[in-house]
VOMARTOR-299038 format. One line per 4 residues: number of its first residue (from 0); for each residue x, y, z of C-alpha. Coordinates in pm, 1 decimal. Layout:
% VOMARTOR-299038
NUM> X Y Z  ... .
END
This chain:
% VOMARTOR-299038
0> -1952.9 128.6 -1207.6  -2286.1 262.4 -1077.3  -2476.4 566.5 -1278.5  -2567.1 705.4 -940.4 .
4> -2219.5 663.5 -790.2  -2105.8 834.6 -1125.9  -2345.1 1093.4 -1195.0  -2240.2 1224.8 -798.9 .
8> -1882.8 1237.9 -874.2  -1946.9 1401.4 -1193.7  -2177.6 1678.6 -999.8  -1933.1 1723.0 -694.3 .
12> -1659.7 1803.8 -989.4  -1881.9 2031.8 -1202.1  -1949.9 2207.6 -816.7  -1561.2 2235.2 -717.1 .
16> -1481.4 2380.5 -1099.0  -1746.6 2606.2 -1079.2  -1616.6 2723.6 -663.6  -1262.0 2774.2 -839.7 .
20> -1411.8 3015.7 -1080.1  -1577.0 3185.2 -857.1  -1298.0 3195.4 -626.3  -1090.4 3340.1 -905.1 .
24> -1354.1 3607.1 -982.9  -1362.2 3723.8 -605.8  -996.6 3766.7 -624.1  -1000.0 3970.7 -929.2 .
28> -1259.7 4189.1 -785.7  -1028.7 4274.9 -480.9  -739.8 4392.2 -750.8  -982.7 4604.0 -916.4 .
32> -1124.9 4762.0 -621.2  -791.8 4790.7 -512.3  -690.4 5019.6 -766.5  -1009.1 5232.8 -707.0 .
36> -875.9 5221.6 -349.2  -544.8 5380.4 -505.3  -712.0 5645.9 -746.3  -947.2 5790.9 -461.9 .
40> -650.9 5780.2 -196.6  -454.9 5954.1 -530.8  -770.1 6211.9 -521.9  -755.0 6303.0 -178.1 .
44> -417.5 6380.5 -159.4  -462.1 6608.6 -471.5  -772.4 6792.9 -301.7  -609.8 6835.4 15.7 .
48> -339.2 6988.5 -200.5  -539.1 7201.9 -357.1  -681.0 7305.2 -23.3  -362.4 7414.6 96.8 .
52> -375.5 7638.4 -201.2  -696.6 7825.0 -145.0  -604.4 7890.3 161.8  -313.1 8045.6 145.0 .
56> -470.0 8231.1 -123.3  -767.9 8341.8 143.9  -486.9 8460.3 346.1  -309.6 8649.6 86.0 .
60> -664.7 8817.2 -4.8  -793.6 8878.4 337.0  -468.5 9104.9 412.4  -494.9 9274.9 75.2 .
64> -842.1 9360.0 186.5  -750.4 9493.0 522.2  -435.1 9730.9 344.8  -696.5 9856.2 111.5 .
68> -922.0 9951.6 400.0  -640.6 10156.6 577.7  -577.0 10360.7 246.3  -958.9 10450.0 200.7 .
72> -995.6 10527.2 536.4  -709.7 10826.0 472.0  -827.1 10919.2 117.7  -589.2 10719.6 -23.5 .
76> -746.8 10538.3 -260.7  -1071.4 10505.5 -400.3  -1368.3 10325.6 -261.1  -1361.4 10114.5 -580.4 .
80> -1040.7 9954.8 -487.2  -1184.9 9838.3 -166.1  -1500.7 9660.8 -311.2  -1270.2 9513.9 -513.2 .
84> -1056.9 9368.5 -311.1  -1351.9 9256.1 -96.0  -1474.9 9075.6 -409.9  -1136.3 8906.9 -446.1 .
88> -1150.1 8786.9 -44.7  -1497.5 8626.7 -67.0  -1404.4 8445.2 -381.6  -1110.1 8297.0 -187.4 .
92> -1310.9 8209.3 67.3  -1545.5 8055.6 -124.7  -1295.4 7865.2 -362.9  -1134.8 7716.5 -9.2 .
96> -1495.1 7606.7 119.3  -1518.9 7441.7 -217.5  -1176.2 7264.3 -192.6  -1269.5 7115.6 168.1 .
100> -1561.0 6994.3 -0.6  -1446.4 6807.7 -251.5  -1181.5 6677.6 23.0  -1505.0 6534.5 239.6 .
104> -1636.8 6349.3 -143.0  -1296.6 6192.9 -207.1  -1212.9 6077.4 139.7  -1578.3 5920.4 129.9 .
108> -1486.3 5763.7 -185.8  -1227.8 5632.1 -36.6  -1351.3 5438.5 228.5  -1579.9 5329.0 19.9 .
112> -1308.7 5223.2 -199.9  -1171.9 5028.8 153.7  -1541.5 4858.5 253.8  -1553.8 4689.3 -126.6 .
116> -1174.0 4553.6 -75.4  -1304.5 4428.0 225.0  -1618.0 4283.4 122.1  -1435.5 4131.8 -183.2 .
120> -1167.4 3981.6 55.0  -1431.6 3840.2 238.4  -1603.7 3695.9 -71.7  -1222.8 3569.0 -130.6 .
124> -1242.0 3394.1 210.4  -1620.3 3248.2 162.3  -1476.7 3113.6 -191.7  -1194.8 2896.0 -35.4 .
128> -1433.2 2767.6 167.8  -1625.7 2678.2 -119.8  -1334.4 2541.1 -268.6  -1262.2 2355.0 15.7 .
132> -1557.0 2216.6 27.7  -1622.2 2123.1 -310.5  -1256.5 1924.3 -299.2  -1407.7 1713.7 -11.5 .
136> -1766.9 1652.2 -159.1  -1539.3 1547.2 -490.9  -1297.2 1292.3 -244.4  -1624.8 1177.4 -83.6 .
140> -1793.1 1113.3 -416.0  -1475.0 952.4 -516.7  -1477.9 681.2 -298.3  -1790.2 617.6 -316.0 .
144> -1721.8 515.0 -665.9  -1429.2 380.3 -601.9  -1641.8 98.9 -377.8  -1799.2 -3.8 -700.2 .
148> -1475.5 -105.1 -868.3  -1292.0 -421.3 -764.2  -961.2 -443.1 -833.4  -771.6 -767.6 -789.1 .
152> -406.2 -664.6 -600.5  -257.2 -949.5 -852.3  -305.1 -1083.3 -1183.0  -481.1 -1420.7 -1225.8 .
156> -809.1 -1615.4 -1333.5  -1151.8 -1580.7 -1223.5  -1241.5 -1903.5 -1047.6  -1577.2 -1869.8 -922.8 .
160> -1871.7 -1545.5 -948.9  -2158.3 -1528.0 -634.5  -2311.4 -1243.4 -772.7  -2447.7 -1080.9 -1115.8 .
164> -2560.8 -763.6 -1245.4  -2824.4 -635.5 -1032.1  -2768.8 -849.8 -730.9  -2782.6 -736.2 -402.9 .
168> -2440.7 -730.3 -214.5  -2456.9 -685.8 202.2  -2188.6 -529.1 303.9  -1955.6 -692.8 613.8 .
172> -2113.7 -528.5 887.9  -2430.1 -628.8 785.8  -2345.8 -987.2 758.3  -2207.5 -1039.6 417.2 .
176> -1954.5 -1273.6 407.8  -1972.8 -1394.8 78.8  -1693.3 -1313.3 -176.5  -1793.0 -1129.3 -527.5 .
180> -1550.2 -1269.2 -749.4  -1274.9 -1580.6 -612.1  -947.5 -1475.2 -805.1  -620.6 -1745.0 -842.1 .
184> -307.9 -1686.2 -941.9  -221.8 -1923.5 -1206.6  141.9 -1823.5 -1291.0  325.0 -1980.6 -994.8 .
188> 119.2 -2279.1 -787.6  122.5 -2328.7 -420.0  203.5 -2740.9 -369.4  115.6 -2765.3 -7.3 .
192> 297.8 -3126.4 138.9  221.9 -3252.0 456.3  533.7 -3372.1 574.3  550.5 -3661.2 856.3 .
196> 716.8 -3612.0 1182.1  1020.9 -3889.9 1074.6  1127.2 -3604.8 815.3  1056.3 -3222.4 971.3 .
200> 1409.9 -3223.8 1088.6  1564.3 -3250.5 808.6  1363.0 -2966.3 595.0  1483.7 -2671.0 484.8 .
204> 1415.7 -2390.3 250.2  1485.6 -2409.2 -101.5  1520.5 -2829.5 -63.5  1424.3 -2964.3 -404.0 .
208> 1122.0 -3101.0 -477.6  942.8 -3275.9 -804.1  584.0 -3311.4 -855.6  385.3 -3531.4 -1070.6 .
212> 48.0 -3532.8 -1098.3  -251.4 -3775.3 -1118.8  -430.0 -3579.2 -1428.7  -116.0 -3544.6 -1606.1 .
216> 29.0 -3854.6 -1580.0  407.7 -3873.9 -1712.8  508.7 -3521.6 -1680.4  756.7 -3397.3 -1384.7 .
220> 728.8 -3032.0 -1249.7  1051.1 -2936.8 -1073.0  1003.9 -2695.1 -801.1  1175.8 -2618.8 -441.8 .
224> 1031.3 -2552.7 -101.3  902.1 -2170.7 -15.2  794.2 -2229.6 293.4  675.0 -2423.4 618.4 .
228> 511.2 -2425.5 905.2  793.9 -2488.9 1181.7  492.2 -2724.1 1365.0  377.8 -2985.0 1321.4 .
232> -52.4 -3064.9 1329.3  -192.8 -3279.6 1597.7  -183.0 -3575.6 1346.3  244.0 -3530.0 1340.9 .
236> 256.9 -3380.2 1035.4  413.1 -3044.7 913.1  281.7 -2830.0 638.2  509.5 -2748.9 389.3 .
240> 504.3 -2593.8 67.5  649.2 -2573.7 -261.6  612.0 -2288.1 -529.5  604.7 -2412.2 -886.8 .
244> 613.2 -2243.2 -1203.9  280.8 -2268.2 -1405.4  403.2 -2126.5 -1745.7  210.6 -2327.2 -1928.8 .
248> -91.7 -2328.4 -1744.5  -128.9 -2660.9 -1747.1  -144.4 -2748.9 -1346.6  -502.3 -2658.2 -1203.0 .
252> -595.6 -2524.3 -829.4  -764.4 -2841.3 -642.5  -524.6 -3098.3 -861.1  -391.9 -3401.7 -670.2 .
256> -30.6 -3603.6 -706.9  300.0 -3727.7 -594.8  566.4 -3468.5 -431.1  930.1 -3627.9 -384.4 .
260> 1132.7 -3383.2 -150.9  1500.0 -3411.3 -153.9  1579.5 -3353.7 229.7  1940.2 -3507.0 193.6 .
264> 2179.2 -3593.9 -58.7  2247.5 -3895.1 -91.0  2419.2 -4082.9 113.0  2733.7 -4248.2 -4.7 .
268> 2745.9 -4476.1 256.7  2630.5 -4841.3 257.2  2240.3 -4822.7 379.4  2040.4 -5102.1 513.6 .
272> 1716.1 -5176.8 572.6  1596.8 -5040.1 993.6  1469.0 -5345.2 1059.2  1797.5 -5519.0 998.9 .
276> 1891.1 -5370.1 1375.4  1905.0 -5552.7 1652.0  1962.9 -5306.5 1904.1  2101.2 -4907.2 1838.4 .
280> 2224.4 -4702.9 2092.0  2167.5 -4273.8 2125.2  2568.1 -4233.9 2016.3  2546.6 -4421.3 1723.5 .
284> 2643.5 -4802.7 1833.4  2438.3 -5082.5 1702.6  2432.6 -5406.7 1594.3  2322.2 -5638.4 1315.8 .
288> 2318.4 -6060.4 1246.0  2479.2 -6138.7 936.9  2505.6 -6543.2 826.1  2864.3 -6662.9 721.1 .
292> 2927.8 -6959.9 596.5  2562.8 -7054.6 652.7  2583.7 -6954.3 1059.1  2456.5 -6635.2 1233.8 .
296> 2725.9 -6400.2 1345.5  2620.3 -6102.4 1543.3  2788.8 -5796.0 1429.8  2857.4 -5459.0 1583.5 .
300> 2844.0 -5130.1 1368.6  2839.7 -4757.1 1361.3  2482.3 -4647.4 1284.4  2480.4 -4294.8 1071.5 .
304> 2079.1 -4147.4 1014.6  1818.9 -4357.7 1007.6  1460.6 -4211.8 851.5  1283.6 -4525.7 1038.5 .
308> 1289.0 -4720.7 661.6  1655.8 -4735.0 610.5  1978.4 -4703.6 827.3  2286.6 -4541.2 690.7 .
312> 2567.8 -4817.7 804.7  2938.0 -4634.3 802.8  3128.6 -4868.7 960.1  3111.4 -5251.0 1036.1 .
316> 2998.5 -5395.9 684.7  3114.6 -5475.9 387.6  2926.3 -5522.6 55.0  3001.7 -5893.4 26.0 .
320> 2809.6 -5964.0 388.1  2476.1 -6127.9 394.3  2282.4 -5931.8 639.6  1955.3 -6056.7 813.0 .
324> 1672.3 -5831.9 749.0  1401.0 -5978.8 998.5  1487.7 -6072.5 1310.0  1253.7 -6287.2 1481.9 .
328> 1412.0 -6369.0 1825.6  1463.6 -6690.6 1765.5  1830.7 -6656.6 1608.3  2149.3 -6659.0 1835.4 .
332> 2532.1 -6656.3 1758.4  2663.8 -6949.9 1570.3  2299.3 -7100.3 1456.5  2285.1 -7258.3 1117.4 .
336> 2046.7 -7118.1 868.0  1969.5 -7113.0 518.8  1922.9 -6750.2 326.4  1779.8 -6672.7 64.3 .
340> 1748.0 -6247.3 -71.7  1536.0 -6018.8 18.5  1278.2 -6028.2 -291.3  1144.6 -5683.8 -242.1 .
344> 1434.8 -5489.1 -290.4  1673.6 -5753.4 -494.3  1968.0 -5633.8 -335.7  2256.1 -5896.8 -247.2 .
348> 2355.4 -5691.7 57.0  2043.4 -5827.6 279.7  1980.3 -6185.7 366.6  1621.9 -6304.5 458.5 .
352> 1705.5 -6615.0 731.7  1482.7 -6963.6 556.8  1510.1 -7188.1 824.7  1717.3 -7205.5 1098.9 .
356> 1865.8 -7546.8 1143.7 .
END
């Protein structure tokens, strides 16, 4: 991993944690200048109480003044009494002109109570942001660190290294096309059998197939075909391919052997070589020389699949005839010959015409 790449992501982080505290400290703020908010709102409903108060008691006082009056004026009462009750009236007065002013201080605290829930609800607002931001510098930083770990989507061995510690790496769109690091899986092997056109019909998935190979000469590796191309390359061949189990470890990537596929069970019909035919028709009719008693009899039979090196015969022979395998075109019905068997395959089934005589 790269100290730059890290020492970014580790900044970007220490930046988000320290926008979530802050963010957390905004919104505490609002809840505490929300309950100054509640106490001064508390306060002016208290003062506007209390003005209600004074001036019903200015009311009560101004009256009591005015009754006073009436009596002094008709000898009544005593002068006294009146400056006394005119005392009483200005005090109310006064008391009420009090009360409205503390009403004015406590509605002023109150909206200023309001403006610092606001400001801290905007500070709540700018925080998120910060948040926000901080969460996408952190992504951002993450990737970029992310770049300078290669992960391999599978397990396997490390074939081949272009670059070292310090190298320079171009990245794609600037022309790089060289791999890092060439990873193979070595648990399961990809045999990869280029199969001529003679067989590609008769391929299928899962046909068996057994491997040996040059560098471990002896040993058999069973597998069965994964997969193939359905074409075939301009040279008539199909790719196929065959997974095989590696347990061991002992096949290698690049090796080179012998793959046997199974495209057909056996036949259990009698099988000749092809070039023992003489002629074979699309539906099956053909026709073969065989030598009895020591003269060429031409032979019809019923051809089954042919692969081009043998013919599958199912009816028309019988294991005691003497079939010949080469047919020159100069051998006709009834001509004497002498055999002698087929020395590359040792069978007693085929019959090689000597001489004809």
């Amino acid at each position: 991993m790269s100290p730059s790449c890290s020492k970014s992501r580790d900044r970007a982080q220490a930046a988000l944690l320290q926008a979530k505290a802050k963010l957390k400290l905004s919104e505490a703020r609002v809840l505490t200048f929300d309950a100054d908010r509640q106490t001064a709102a508390a306060t002016v409903m208290q003062a506007e109480a209390d003005i209600a108060k004074f001036t019903a008691a200015r009311e009560y006082r101004h009256k009591e003044r005015d009754r006073i009056a009436q009596l002094v004026q008709r000898n009544a009462v005593e002068q006294r009494l009146r400056d006394e009750q005119e005392q009483q009236y200005q005090e109310a007065v006064a008391a009420e002109r009090t009360g409205a002013a503390v009403v004015a201080t406590d509605k002023a605290a109150l909206a200023a109570a309001e403006a610092r829930i606001a400001q801290a609800q905007a500070e709540v607002e700018q925080s998120r942001v910060d948040v926000d931001a901080g969460a996408a510098e952190l992504a951002k930083a993450q990737v970029l660190t992310d770049y300078t770990r290669i992960t391999s989507p599978y397990e396997g061995i490390v074939t081949r290294r272009n670059f070292h510690d310090g190298d320079f790496i171009r990245s794609a769109a600037e022309g790089g096309n060289t791999p890092v690091l060439s990873v193979a899986r070595s648990d399961l092997m990809r045999v990869v059998i280029m199969v001529p056109d003679l067989d590609v019909p008769y391929v299928d998935l899962g046909d068996p197939a057994r491997i040996e190979v040059d560098a471990l000469a002896g040993q058999v590796f069973q597998g069965k075909v994964s997969r193939f191309a359905y074409s075939e390359t301009e040279l008539k061949l199909m790719r196929t391919e065959v997974d095989l189990p590696n347990p061991d470890n002992k096949l290698r990537d690049g090796m080179y052997g012998t793959a046997t596929l199974l495209l057909q069970p056996p036949s259990q019909n009698m099988t000749v070589p092809s070039t023992c035919l003489i002629e074979q028709s699309d539906n099956g009719d053909g026709a073969v020389y065989l030598v009895r008693s020591g003269k060429v009899h031409r032979q019809r039979v019923r051809v089954g699949k042919d692969d081009g090196r043998e013919c599958e015969i199912i009816e028309g022979l019988s294991l005691a005839d003497q079939v010949v395998v080469r047919y020159n075109g100069s051998i006709a019905e009834g001509l004497a010959v002498e055999t002698s068997p087929l020395k590359d395959t040792g069978t007693k089934d085929h019959a090689e015409p000597e001489s004809p005589r």
